[in-house]
C-alpha positions in Angstrom: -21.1 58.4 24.2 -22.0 61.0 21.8 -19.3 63.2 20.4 -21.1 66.4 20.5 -21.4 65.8 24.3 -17.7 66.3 25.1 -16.4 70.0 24.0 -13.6 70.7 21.7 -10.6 70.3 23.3 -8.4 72.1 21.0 -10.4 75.2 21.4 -9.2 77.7 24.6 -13.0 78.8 24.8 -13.6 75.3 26.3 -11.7 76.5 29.2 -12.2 79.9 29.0 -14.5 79.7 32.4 -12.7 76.9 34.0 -11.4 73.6 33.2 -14.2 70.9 31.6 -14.4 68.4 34.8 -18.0 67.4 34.1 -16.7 66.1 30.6 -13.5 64.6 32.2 -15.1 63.3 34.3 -17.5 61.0 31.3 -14.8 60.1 29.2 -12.9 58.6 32.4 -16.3 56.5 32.9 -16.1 56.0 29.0 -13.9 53.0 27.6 -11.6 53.0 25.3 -9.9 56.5 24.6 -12.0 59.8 23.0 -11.1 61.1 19.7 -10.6 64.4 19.5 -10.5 65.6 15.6 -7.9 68.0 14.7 -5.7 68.7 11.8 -3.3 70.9 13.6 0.5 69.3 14.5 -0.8 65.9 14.2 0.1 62.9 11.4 -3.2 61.1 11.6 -5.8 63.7 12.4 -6.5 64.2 15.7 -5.7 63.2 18.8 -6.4 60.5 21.7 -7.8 62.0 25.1 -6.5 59.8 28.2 -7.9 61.1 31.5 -7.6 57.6 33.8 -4.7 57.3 35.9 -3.3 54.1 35.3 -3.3 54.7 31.7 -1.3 57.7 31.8 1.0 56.3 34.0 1.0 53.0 31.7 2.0 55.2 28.9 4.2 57.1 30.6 6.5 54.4 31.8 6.8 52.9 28.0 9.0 55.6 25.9 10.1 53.2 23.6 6.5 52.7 22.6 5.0 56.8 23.1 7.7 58.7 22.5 8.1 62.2 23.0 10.5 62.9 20.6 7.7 64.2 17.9 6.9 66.7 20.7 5.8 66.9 24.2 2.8 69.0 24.1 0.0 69.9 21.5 0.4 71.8 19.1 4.1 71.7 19.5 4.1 68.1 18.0 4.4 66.3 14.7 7.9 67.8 14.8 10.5 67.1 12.4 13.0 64.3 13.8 15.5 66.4 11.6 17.3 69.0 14.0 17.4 71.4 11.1 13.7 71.8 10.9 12.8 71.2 14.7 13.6 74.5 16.9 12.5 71.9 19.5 14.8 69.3 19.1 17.3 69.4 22.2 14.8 70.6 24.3 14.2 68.1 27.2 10.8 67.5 27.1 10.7 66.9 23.6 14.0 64.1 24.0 13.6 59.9 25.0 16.5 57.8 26.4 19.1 57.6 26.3 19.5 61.1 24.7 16.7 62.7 27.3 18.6 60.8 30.5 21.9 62.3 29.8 20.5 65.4 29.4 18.3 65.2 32.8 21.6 63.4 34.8 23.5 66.6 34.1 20.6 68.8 35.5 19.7 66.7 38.4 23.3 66.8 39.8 22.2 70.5 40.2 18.5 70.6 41.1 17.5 67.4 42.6 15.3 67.6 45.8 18.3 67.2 47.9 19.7 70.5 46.0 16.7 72.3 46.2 16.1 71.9 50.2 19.0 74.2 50.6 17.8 77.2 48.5 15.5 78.3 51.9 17.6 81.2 52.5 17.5 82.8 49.1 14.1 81.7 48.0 13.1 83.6 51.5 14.9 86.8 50.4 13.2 87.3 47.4 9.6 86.3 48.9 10.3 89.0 51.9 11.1 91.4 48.7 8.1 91.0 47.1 5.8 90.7 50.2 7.5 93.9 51.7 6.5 95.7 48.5 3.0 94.5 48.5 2.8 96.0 52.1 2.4 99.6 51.3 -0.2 98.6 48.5 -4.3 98.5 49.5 -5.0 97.4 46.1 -3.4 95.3 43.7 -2.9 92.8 41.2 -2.1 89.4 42.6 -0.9 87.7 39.5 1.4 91.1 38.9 2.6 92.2 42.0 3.1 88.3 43.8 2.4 85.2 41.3 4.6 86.4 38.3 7.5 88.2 40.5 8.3 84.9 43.0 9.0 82.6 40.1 10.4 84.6 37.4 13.1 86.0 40.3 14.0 82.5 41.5 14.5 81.2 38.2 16.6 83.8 37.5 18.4 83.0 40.5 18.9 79.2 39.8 20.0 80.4 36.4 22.2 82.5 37.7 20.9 85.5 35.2 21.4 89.3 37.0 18.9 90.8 38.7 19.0 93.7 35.9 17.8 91.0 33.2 15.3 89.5 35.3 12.5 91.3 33.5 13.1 90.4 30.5 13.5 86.5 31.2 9.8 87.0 32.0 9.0 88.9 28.9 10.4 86.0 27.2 8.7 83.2 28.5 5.4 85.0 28.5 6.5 85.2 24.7 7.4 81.2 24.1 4.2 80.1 26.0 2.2 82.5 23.6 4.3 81.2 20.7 3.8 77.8 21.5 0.4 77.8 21.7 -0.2 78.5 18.0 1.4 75.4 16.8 4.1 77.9 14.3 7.2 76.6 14.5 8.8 79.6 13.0 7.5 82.0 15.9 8.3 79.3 18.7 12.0 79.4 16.4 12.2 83.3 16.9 11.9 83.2 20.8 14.1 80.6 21.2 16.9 82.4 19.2 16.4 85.7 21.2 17.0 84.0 24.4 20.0 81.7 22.9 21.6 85.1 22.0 21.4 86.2 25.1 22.8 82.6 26.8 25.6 82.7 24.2 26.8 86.6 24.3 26.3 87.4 27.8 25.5 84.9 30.3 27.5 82.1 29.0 30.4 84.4 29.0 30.4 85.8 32.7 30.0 82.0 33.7 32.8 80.6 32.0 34.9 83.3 33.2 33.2 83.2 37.0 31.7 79.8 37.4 29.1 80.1 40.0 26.9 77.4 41.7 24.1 78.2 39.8 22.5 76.4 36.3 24.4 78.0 33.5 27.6 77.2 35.0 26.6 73.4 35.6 25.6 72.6 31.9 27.8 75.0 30.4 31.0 73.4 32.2 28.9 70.1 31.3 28.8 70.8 27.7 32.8 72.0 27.6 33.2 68.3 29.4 31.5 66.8 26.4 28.8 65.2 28.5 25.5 67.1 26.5 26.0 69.7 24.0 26.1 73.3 23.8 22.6 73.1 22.1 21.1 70.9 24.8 22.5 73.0 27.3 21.0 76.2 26.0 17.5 74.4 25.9 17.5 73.4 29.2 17.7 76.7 30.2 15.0 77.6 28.1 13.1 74.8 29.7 14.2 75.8 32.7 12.9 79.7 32.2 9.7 78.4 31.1 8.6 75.2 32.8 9.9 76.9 36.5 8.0 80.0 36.0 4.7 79.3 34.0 3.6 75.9 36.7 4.4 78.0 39.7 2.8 80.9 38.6 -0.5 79.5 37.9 0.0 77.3 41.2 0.8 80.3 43.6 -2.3 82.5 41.6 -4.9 79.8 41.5 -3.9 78.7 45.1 -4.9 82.4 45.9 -7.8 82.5 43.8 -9.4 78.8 45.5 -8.7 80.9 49.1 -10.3 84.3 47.7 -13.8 82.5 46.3 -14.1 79.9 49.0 -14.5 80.2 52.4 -14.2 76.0 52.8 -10.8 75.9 51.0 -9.8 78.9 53.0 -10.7 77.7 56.7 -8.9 73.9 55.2 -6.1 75.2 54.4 -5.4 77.5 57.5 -6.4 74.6 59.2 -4.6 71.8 57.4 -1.5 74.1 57.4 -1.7 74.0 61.2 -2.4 70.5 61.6 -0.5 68.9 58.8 2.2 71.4 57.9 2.1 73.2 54.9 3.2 70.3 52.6 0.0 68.3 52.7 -1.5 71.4 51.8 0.7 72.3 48.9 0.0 68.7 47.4 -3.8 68.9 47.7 -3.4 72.3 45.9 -1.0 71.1 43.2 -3.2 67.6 42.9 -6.9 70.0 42.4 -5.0 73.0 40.2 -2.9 70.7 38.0 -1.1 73.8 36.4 -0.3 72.2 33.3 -3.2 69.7 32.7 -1.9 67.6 30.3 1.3 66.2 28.1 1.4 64.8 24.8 2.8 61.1 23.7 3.5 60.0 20.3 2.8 55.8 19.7 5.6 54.5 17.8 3.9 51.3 16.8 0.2 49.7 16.1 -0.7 49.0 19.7 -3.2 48.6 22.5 -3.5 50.6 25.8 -6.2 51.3 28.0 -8.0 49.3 26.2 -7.8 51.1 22.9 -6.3 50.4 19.6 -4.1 53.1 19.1 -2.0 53.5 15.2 1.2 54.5 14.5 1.8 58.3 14.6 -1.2 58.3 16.9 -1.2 61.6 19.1 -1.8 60.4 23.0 -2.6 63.8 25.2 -2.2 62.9 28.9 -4.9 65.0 30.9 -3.3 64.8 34.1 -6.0 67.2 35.2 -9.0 64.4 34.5 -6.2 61.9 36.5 -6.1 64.1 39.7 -9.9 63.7 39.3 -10.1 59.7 39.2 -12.2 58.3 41.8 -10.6 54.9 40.9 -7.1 56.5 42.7 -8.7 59.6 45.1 -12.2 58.8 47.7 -14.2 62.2 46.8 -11.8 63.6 44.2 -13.8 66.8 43.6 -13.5 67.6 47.1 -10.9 69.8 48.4 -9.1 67.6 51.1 -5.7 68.3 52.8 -6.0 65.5 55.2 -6.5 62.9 52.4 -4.2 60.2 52.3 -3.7 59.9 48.9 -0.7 61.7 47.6 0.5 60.3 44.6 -1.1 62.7 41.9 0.1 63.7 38.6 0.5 67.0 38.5 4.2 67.0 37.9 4.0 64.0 35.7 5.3 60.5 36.3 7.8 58.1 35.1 11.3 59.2 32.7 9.5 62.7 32.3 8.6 63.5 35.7 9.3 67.6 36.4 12.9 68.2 37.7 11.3 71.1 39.1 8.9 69.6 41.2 10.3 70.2 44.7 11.5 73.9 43.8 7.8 74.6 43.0 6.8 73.1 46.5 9.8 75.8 47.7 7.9 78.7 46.8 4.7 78.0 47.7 5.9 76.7 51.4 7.6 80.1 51.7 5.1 82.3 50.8 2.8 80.3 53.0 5.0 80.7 55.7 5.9 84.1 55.5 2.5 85.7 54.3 1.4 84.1 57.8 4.2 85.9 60.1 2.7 89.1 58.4 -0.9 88.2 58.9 -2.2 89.1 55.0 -5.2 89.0 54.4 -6.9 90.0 51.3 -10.3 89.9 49.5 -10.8 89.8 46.1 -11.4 93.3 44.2 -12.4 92.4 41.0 -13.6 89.5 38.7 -10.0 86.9 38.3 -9.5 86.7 34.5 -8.1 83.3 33.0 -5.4 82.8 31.1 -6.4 81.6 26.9 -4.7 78.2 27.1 -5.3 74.5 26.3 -2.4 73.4 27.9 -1.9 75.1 31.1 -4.8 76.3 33.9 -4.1 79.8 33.8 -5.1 82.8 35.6 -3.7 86.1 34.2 -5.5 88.6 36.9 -6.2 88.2 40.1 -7.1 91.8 41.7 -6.9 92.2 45.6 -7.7 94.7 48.2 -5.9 94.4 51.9 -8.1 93.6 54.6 -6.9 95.3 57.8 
């Protein structure tokens, strides 16, 4: 294959219309691994582009061999293993055993799927809130009013951050995505601080004085028990703020948009929500959006995978969003199929790494399913959607809506 036949995958205009599926889809069929040149946060010039399935789960099953330690995803990567020069360094995603399964035992204890099942009554309340305000609105932004609100609330909520400080968590991770994206440590450095002043002045505080059943007081308590650190603990809820809100957003807009521009995905997933149940429905959705569509591995040692001969220092990007395409694992993978019967997709990740957050994301779009349907919505779209300028995650930034009576 030609490289001028693939696009630049370090350049946002390459996704600026959609993600590249038609190029995915040729460098699955391709062997070996594409090289995508870059001299951006990587130590040997560019990176490998994985899209089959079995490689990336391969790779992600082997930390001892691609590590994430260096950092987790491009451009945040080629980090300093030094703490002192990584503002990364305890965050979770950047972290390998044993360190990272310390870290992720702590938070599991607190938001494992068993956890999460019983947040129904609260997730509810804040849905109803933001449905009843959309209510007296005939015309409105989608991503603003609805895709934004839902998570950035309930993350709040499991944080256990007041409802007067709920805005600015979502100015902040707004800010760390944006920050992130530009591969400066410094400005990713700067965000992080802001919000680790806040952790340590205010929230930390009120939850060492008034433990609560809610994040905070689970690692802080944690990190006075000596089982993680104060640092780690802080990062988590950074990972927390950012990871829980920026997937869910883009899967409750996109999911909106798919419904809005197709009549087919619209009449399957009224009917697959009434046949199957919403959670069939949900997985298809998460499986053909992939919210963030890739992850990036470090190989810590000359080796061979997929079979490609990969360096040390060699940059592996995981593009779970060419996976959930492989007709290898899904019959007609383009197609949008509730009733298919395979599940197992990677848009959460797989092995050591797999999102915590996983079934709270699930949550939230169940709900709002559920309760957008007692109220009978129904909207059409108002305007062009407008995508969000990202590499890493499949965003859409505006989605304007009319009501349909």
């Amino acid at each position: 294959m030609e490289t001028n036949q693939i696009p630049d995958l370090t350049d946002p205009q390459t996704f600026a219309t959609g993600v590249p599926h038609e190029a995915f889809a040729r460098l699955r069929e391709t062997p070996g691994f594409h090289w995508q040149p870059t001299e951006i946060a990587t130590a040997n010039g560019g990176f490998w582009a994985v899209t089959r399935f079995a490689d990336i789960v391969e790779i992600e099953s082997n930390p001892a061999l691609f590590a994430s330690q260096p950092g987790g995803a491009w451009p945040s990567t080629n980090l300093s293993p030094d703490p002192a020069e990584n503002p990364l360094y305890n965050n979770l995603m950047m972290m390998d055993p044993p360190r990272h399964s310390s870290v992720r035992r702590v938070a599991a204890a607190a938001f494992g799927p068993r956890i999460v099942k019983n947040f129904d009554p609260w997730v509810r309340e804040i849905v109803v809130e933001v449905l009843e305000r959309i209510e007296r609105l005939d015309e409105f932004d989608y991503i603003l009013e609805v895709a934004q609100i839902i998570p950035s609330f309930v993350i709040a909520r499991v944080q256990g951050v007041p409802a007067e400080d709920r805005q600015w968590i979502v100015d902040q991770t707004l800010a760390s995505f944006e920050a992130m994206q530009t591969a400066d440590v410094n400005a990713v450095g700067e965000v992080l601080h802001k919000t680790h002043v806040y952790y340590r002045e205010k929230l930390v505080p009120e939850k060492l004085r008034n433990p609560q059943s809610d994040m905070t007081s689970v690692l802080i308590h944690a990190a006075e028990r000596g089982e993680i650190t104060e640092a780690e603990a802080y990062d988590f809820l950074n990972l927390l703020q950012a990871a829980g809100f920026e997937t869910t957003h883009t899967l409750i807009g996109q999911s909106m948009r798919m419904i809005l521009e197709s009549p087919e995905i619209a009449d399957k997933t009224f009917r697959g929500i009434e046949e199957l149940g919403p959670d069939k429905v949900i997985e298809e959705f998460l499986r053909f959006i992939t919210p963030a569509m890739f992850m990036s591995r470090t190989a810590t040692q000359d080796t061979v995978v997929g079979d490609q001969q990969v360096r040390e220092n060699d940059l592996l990007n995981l593009y779970f969003t060419a996976a959930n395409r492989d007709p290898a694992v899904f019959a007609n993978p383009d197609e949008f199929d509730p009733w298919r019967t395979e599940t197992a997709s990677l848009a959460f990740g797989s092995g050591p790494h797999r999102c915590i957050g996983n079934a709270l994301a699930k949550l939230e779009l169940r709900i709002l399913f559920e309760e957008m349907a007692k109220r009978d919505f129904r909207f059409r779209l108002n305007g062009a959607p407008q995508r969000g300028w990202s590499t890493f995650i499949n965003q859409i930034r505006s989605l304007p809506v009319a009501r349909v009576s």
